[in-house]
N, C-alpha and C positions, 0 to 999 in steps of 0.2 A: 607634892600631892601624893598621900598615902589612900590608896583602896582597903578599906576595911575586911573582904575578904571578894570571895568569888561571886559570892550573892551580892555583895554592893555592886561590886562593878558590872555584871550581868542589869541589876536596872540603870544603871546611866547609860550602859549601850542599848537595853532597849528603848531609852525615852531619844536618844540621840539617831536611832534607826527609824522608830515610829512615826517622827516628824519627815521622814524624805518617804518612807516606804508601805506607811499604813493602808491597808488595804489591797495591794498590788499580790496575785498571788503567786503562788514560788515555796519553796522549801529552805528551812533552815537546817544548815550542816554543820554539826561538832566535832573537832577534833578532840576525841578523846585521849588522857582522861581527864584533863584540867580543862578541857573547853563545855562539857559536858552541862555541870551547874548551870552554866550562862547560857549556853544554846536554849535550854531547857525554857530560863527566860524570858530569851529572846521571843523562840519560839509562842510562847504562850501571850505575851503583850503582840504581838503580832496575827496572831489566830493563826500559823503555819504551821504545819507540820514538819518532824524533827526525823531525819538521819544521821547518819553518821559518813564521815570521809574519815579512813584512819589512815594515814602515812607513816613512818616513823623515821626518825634520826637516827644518823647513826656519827657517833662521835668520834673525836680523837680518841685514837689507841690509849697515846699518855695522860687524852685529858678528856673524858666520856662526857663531860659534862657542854667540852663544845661542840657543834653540827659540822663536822668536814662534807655531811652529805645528807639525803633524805631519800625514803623510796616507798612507792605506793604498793597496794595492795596487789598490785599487776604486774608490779616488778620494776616498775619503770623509775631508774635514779637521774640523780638533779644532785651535783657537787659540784663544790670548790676545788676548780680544776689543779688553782694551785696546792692545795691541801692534799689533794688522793695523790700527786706524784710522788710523793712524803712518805708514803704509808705502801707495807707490801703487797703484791696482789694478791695473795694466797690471804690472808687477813681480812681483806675488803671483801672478797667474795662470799669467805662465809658467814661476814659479818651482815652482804645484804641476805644472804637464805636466811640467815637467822631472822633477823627483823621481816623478811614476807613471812615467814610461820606466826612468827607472832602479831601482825595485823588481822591472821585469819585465823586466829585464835580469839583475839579480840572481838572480830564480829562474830562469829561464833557464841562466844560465852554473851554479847551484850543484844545479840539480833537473831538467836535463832530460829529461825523459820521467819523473818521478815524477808520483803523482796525489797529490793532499792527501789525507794521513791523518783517518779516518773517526774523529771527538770526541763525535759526538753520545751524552749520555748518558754519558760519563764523565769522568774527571780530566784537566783541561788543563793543566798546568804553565808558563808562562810565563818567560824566562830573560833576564836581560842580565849584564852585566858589572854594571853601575853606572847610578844614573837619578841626574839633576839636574831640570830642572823636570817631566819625569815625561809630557811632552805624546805623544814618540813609544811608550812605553809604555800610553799612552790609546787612542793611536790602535791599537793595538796589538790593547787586551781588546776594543775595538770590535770589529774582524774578525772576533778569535775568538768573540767572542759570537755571531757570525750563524752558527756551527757547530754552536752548541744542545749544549757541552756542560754535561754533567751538575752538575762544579764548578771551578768558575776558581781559581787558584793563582800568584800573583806571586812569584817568585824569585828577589832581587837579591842580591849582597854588601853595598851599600850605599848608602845611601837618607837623604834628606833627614826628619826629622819632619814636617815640615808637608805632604808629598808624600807620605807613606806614611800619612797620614791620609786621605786625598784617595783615595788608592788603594783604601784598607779600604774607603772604602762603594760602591765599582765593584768589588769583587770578593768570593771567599768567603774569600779569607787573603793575607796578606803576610807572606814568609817571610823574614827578612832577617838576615846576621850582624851591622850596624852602622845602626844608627838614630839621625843626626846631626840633632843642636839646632841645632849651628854648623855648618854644611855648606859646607867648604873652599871651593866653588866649581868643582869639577872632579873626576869621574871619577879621572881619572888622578893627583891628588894623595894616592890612596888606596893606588897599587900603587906599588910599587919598581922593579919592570919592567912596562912598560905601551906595548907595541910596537904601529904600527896592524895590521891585518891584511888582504892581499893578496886578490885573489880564488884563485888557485891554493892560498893555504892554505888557506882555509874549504872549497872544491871537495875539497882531501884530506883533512880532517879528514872533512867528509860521507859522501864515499868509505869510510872507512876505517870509517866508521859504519855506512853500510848493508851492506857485509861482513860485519861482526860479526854484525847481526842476520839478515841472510840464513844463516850456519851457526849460531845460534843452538836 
């Protein structure tokens, strides 16, 4: 099964969220910037309003493309314990300062002058495009968990088995349309169009978001 792009798969997770969650109120959160489109989605077949949780990966030295680790906008990491003893510490270090600058750089250029939307006590939704080893999604329910809401909610398109095991018992549901045994190895091996995405897009999808809900 091929997802057409971010917008397809954005509505089959909202018709597949809608049926357990429609109505209940709570906040939908995007991981930027591939979660974005879909939150966006989400968000709107849902009537909830949209923030953002930004964490970021941080990869192998020789191979960037995979997650040895992930760290929130607070600072707070979450690794592969056997991966980081691999890799030097002088390296990792600056590699998480690097990545907190650039989370808050991120909300910055996509939210400025927003305040975080108030979770306490209800439905947190959680959004990506696609998770592989699942670490910056970790880092992820972490943050949100220090928001005390009421019930946690993972909403991917597509997800490894052995990771969306992992997930279940750090949250209250995983919502997923494809729960892979053999997992390609890639996100993007799942969509047919799978384009990165810029900050001036995510900045007007957001836009175009909080519009909607302010004449809502």
């Amino acid at each position: 099964m091929l997802f057409r792009d971010r917008v397809d798969a954005g509505k089959r997770l909202a018709k597949a969220l809608a049926a357990k969650y429609q109505g209940i109120d709570g906040v939908v959160y995007a991981l930027p910037r591939g979660g974005v489109p879909l939150g966006v989605i989400v968000a709107g077949a849902l009537h909830l309003p949209l923030d953002l949780i930004i964490s970021r990966k941080i990869g192998h030295p020789y191979n960037p493309e995979y997650a040895i680790c992930a760290v929130t906008e607070q600072g707070e990491v979450l690794c592969d314990e056997q991966e980081l003893a691999l890799v030097d510490k002088d390296w990792f270090e600056r590699r998480v300062r690097e990545e907190v600058d650039e989370a808050k750089r991120r909300r910055q250029c996509y939210l400025s002058g927003c305040e975080h939307l108030s979770v306490e006590g209800k439905l947190a939704i959680l959004v990506d495009d696609g998770i592989a080893t699942g670490l910056t999604m970790r880092a992820a329910i972490r943050d949100l968990k220090s928001r005390r809401p009421g019930r946690t909610v993972v909403a991917i398109p597509v997800i490894p088995a052995d990771t969306a095991a992992v997930l279940q018992t750090e949250v209250d549901d995983v919502v997923a349309i494809l729960v892979e045994p053999f997992y390609r190895g890639s996100v993007g091996s799942y969509y047919r169009d799978f384009p990165q995405l810029g900050d001036e897009e995510v900045s007007a999808l957001l836009g175009e978001q909080r519009h909607r809900d302010d004449h809502d």
